[in-house]
N, C-alpha and C positions, 0 to 999 in steps of 0.2 A: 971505209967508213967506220969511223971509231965513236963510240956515244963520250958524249962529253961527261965532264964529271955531276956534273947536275944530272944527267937521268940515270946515273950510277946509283949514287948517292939516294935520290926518287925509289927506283929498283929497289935497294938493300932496306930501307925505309918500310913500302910496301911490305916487302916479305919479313920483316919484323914484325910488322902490326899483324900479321897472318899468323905468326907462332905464339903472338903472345894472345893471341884471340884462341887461338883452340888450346893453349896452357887453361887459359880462366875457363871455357868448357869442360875440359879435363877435372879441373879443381872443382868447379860446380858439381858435376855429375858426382864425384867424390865424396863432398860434403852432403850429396843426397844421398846417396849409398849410407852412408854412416845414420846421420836420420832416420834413414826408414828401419835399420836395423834395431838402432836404440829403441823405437816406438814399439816395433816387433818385439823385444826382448822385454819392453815393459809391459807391455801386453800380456805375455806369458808370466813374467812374474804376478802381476795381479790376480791373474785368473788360478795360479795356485796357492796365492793367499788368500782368498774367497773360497778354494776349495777347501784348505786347510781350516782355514777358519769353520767352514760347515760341517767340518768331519768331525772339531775338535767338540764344537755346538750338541752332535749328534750324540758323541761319546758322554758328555757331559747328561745328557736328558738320558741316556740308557744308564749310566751309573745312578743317576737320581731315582730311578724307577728301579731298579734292581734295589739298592738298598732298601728303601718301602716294600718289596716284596719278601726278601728277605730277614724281614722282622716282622710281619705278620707271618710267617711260616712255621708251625710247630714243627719239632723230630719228631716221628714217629712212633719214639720208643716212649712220649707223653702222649702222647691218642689214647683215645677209651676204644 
């Protein structure tokens, strides 16, 4: 019993549409992998531009208060 060339051909068909269905799995899974890392990574970047930013905020409001302190300040050596 030999299969004819038609369920061959059927056969070889099938198992194409089978490799090239779990390639585009593959690819998909892939292109999400990358996504979620890019979102992860912008994630992280923003959240230490917002820290940077608060810290830069923070140093900025201590320099402004330090200079007003330090010119109301006499030396000592003009005290009564």
């Amino acid at each position: 019993m030999s299969k004819s060339a038609k369920s061959r051909a059927e056969e070889q068909f099938i198992a194409t549409q089978k490799k090239n269905k779990q390639a585009l799995k593959e690819q998909e899974k892939a292109r999400q992998d990358r996504a979620e890392q890019a979102a992860r990574l912008r994630a992280l970047r923003l959240a230490k531009e917002a820290a940077d930013k608060e810290a830069a905020a923070k140093e900025a409001a201590a320099k402004a208060t330090g200079k007003g302190k330090k010119s109301a300040r006499v030396p000592q050596s003009h005290r009564i």
